[in-house]
PyMOL commands that place a pseudoatom at each C-alpha (Angstrom):
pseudoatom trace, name=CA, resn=UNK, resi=1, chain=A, elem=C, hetatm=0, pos=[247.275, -1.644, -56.919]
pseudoatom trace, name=CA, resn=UNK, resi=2, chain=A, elem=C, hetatm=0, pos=[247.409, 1.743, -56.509]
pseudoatom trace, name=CA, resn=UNK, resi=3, chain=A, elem=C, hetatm=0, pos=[249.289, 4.089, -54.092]
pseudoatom trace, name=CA, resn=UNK, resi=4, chain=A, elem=C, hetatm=0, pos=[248.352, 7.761, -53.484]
pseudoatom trace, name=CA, resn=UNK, resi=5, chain=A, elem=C, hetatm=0, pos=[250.215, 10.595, -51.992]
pseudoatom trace, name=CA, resn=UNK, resi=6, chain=A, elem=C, hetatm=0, pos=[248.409, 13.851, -51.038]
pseudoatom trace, name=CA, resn=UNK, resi=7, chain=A, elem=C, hetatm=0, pos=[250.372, 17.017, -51.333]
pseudoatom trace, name=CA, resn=UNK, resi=8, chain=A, elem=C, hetatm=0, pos=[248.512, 19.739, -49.452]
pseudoatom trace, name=CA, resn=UNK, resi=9, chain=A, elem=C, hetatm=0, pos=[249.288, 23.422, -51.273]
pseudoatom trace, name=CA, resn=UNK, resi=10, chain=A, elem=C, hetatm=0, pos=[247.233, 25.787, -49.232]
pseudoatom trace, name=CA, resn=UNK, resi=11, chain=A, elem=C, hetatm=0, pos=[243.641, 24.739, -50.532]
pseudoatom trace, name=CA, resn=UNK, resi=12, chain=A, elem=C, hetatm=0, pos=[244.877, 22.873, -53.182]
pseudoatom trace, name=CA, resn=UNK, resi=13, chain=A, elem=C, hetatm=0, pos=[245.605, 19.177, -53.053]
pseudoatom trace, name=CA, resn=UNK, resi=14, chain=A, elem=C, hetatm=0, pos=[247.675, 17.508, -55.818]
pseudoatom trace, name=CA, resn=UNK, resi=15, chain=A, elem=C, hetatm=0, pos=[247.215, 13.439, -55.512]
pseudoatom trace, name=CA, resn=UNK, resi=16, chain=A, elem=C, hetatm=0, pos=[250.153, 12.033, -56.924]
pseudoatom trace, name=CA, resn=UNK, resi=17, chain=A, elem=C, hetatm=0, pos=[248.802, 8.472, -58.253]
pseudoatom trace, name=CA, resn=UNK, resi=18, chain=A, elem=C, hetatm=0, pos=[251.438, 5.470, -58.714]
pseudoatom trace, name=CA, resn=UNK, resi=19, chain=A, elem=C, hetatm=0, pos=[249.828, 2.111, -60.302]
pseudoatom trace, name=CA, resn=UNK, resi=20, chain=A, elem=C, hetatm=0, pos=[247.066, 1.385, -62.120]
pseudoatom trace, name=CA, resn=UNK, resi=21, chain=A, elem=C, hetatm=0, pos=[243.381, 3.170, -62.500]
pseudoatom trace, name=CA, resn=UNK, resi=22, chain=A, elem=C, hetatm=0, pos=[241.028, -0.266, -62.815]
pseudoatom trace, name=CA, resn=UNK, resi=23, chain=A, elem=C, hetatm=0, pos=[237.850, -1.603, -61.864]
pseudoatom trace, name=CA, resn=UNK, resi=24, chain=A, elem=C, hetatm=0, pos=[238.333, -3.169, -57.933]
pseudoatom trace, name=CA, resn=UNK, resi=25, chain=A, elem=C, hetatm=0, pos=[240.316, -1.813, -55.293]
pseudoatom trace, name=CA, resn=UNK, resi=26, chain=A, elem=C, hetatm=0, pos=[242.569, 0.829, -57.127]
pseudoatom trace, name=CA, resn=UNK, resi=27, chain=A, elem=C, hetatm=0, pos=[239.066, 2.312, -58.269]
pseudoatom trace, name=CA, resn=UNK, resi=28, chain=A, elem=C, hetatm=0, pos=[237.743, 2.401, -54.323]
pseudoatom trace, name=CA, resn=UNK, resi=29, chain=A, elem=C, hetatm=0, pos=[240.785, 3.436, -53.083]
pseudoatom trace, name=CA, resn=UNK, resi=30, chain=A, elem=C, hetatm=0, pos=[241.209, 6.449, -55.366]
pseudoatom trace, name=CA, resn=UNK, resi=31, chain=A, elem=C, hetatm=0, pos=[237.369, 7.766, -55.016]
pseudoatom trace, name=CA, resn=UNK, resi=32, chain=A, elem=C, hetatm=0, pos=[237.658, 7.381, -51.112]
pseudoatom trace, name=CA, resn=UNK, resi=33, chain=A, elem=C, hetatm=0, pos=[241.012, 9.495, -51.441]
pseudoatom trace, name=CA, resn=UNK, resi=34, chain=A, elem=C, hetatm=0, pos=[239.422, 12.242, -53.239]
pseudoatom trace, name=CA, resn=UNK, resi=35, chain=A, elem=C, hetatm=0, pos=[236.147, 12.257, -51.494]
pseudoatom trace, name=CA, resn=UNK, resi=36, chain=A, elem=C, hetatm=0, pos=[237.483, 13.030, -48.163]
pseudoatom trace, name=CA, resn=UNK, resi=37, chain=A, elem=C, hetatm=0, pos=[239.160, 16.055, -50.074]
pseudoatom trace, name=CA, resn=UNK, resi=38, chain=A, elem=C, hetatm=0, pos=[236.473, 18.212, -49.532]
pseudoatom trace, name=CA, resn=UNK, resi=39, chain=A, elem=C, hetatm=0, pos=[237.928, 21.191, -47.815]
pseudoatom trace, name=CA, resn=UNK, resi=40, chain=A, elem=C, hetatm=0, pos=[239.845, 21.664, -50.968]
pseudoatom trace, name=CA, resn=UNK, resi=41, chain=A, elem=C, hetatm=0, pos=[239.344, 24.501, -53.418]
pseudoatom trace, name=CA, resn=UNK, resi=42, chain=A, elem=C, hetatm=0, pos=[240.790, 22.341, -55.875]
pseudoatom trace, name=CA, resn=UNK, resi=43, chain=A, elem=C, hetatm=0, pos=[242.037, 18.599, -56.549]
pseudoatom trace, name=CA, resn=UNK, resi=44, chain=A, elem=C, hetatm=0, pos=[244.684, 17.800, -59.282]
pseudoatom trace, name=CA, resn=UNK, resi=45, chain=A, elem=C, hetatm=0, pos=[245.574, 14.253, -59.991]
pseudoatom trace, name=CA, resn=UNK, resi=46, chain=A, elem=C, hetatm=0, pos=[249.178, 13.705, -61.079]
pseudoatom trace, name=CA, resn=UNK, resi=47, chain=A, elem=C, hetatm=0, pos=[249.200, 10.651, -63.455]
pseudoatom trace, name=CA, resn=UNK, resi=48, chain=A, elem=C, hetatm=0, pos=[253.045, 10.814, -63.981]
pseudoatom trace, name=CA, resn=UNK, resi=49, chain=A, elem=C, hetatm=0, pos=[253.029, 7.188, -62.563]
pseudoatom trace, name=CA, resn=UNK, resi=50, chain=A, elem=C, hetatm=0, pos=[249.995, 5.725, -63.697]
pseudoatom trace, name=CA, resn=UNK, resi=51, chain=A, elem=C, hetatm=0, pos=[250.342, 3.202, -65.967]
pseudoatom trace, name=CA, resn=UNK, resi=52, chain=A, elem=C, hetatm=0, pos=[247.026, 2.170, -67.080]
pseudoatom trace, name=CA, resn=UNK, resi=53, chain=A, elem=C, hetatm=0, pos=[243.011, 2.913, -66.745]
pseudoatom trace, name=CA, resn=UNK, resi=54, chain=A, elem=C, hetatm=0, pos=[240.494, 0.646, -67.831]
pseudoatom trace, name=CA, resn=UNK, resi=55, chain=A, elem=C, hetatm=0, pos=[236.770, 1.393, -68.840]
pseudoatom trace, name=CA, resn=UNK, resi=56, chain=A, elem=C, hetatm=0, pos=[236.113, 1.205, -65.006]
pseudoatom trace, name=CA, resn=UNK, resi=57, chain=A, elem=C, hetatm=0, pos=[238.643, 4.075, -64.047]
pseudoatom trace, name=CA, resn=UNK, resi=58, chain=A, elem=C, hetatm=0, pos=[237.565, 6.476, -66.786]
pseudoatom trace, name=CA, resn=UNK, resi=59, chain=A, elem=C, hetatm=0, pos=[233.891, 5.823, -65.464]
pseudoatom trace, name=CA, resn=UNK, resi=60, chain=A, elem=C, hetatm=0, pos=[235.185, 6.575, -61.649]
pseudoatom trace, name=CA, resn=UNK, resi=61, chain=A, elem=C, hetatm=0, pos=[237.143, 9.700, -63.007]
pseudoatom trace, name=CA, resn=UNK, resi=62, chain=A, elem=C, hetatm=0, pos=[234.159, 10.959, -64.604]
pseudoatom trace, name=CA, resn=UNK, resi=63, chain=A, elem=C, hetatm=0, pos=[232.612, 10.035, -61.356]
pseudoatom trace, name=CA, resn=UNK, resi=64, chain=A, elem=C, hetatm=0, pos=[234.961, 12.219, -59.224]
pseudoatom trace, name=CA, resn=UNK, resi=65, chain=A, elem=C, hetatm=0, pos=[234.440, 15.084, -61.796]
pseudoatom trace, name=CA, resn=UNK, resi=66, chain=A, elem=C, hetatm=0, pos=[231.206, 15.654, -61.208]
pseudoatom trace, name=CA, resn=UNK, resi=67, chain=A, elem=C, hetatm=0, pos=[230.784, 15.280, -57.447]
pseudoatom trace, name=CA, resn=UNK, resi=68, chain=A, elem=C, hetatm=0, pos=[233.614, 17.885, -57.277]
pseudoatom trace, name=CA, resn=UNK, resi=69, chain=A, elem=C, hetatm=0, pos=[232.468, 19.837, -59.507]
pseudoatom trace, name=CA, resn=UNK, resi=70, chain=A, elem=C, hetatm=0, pos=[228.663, 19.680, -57.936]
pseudoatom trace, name=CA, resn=UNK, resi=71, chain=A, elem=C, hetatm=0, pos=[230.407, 20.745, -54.896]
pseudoatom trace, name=CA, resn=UNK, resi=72, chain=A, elem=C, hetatm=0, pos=[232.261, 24.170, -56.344]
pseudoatom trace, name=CA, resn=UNK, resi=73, chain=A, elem=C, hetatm=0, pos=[235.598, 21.898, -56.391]
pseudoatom trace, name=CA, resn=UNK, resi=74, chain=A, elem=C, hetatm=0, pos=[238.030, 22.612, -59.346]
pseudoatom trace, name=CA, resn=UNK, resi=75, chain=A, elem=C, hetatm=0, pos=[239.050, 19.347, -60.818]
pseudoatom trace, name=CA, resn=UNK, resi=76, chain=A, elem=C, hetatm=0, pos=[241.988, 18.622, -62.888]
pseudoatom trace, name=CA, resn=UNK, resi=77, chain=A, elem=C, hetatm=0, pos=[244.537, 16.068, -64.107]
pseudoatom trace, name=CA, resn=UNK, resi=78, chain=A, elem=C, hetatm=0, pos=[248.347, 16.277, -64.838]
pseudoatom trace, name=CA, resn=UNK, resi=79, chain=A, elem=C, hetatm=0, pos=[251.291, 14.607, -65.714]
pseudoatom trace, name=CA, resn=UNK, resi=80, chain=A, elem=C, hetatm=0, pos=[248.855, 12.564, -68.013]
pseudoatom trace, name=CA, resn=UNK, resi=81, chain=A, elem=C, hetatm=0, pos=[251.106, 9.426, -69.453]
pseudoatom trace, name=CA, resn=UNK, resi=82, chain=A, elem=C, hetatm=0, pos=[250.958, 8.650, -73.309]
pseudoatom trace, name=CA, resn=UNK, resi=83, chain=A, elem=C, hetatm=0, pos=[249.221, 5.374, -72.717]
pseudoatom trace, name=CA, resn=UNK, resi=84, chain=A, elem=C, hetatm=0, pos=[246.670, 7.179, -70.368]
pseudoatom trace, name=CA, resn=UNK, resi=85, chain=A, elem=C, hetatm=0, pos=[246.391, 10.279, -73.169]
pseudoatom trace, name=CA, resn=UNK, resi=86, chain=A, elem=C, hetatm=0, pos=[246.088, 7.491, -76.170]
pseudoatom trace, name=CA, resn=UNK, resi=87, chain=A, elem=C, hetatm=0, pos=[242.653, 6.244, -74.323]
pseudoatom trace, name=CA, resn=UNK, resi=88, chain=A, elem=C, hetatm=0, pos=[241.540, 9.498, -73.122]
pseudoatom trace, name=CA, resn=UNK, resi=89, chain=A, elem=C, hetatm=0, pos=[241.943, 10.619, -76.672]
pseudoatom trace, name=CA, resn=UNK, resi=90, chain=A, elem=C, hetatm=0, pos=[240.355, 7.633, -78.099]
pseudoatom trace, name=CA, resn=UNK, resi=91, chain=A, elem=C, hetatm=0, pos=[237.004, 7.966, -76.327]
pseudoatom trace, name=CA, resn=UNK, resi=92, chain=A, elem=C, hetatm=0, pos=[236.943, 11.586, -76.498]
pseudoatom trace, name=CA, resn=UNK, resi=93, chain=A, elem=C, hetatm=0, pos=[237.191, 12.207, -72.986]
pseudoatom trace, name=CA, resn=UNK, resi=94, chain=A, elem=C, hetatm=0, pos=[239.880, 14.339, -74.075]
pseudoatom trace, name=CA, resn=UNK, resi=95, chain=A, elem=C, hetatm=0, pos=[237.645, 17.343, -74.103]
pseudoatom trace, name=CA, resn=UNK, resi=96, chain=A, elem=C, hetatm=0, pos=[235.794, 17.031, -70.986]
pseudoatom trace, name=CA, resn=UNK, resi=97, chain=A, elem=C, hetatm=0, pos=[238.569, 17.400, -68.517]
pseudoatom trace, name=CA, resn=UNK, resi=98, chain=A, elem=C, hetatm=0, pos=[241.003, 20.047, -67.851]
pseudoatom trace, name=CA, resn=UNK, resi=99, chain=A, elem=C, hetatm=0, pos=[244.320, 19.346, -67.248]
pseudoatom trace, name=CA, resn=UNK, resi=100, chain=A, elem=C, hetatm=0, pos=[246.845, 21.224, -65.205]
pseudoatom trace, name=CA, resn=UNK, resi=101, chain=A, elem=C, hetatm=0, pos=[250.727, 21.657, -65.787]
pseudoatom trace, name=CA, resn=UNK, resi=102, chain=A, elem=C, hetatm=0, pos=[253.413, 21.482, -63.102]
pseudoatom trace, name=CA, resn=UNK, resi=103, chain=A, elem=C, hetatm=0, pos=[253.813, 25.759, -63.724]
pseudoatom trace, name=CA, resn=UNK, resi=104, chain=A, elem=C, hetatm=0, pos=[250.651, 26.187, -62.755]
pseudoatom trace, name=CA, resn=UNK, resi=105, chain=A, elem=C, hetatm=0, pos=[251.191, 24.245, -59.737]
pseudoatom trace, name=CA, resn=UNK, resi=106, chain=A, elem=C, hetatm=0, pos=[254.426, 25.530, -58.787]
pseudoatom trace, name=CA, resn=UNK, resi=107, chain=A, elem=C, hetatm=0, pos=[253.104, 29.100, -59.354]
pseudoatom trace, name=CA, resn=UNK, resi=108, chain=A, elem=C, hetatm=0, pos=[250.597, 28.156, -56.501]
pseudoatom trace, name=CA, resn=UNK, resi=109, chain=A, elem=C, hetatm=0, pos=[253.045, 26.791, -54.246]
pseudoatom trace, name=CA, resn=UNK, resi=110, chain=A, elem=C, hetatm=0, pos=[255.260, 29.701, -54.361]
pseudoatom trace, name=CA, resn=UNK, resi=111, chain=A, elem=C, hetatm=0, pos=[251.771, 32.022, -53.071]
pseudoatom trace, name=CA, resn=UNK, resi=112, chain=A, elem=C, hetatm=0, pos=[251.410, 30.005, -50.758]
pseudoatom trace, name=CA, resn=UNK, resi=113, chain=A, elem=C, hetatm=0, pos=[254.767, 29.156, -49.432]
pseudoatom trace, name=CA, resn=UNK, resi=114, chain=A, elem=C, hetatm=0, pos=[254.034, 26.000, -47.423]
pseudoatom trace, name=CA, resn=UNK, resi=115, chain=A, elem=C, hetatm=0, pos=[253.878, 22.369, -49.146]
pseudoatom trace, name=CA, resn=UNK, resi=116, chain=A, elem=C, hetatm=0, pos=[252.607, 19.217, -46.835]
pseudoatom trace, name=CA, resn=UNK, resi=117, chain=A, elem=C, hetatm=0, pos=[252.948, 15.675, -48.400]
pseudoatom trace, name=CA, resn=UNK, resi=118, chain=A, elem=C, hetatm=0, pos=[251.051, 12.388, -46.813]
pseudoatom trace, name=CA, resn=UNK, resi=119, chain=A, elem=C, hetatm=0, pos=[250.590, 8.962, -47.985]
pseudoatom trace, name=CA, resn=UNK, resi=120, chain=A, elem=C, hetatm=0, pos=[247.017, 7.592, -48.417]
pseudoatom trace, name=CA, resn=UNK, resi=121, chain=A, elem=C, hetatm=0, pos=[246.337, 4.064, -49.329]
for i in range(1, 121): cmd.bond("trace and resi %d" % i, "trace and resi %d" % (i + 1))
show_as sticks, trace
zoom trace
């Protein structure tokens, strides 16, 4: 399973993940979450709760990556968890995405002064 709350920050939306990244359900569920981002300027997933991603979810991140970036959206993770950072690391996927930290983000929330949170499932 997978739960996903969307923090709007002006343009920016951080998705704060809970669960697990696999093939199934948590897989749809996150790519219809982001998709339907697309006013965004940019989308950050926070992977503070995420406790595992199979071959399927690095596939559908890789997935999301490109169709945001194909559509001038910056894409970025955060908060990535040692288990998630051990298999990014292991298949090299490492170096294709960028990852954001939470000074970044809160340097964006103070510009923009207003912060909206809503859960999408």
């Amino acid at each position: 399973m997978l739960n996903v709350v969307i923090e709007n920050v002006g343009e920016l939306r951080v998705l704060h993940l809970r669960g697990r990244i696999v093939s199934g359900v948590p897989i749809e569920t996150l790519r219809k979450v982001v998709f339907a981002q697309e006013s965004a300027s940019a989308v950050i997933l926070d992977l503070a709760w995420v406790d595992l991603i199979d071959a399927g979810g690095l596939g559908a991140l890789l997935e999301i990556r490109m169709r945001a970036q194909s559509r001038g959206i910056e894409f970025k993770l955060m908060n990535v968890t040692r288990r998630v950072k051990d298999v990014l690391e292991i298949t090299r996927l490492d170096s294709v995405f960028e990852f954001a930290s939470r000074e970044e983000i809160q340097a964006i929330e103070g510009r923009d002064q207003e912060s909206e949170m809503m859960v999408a499932n």
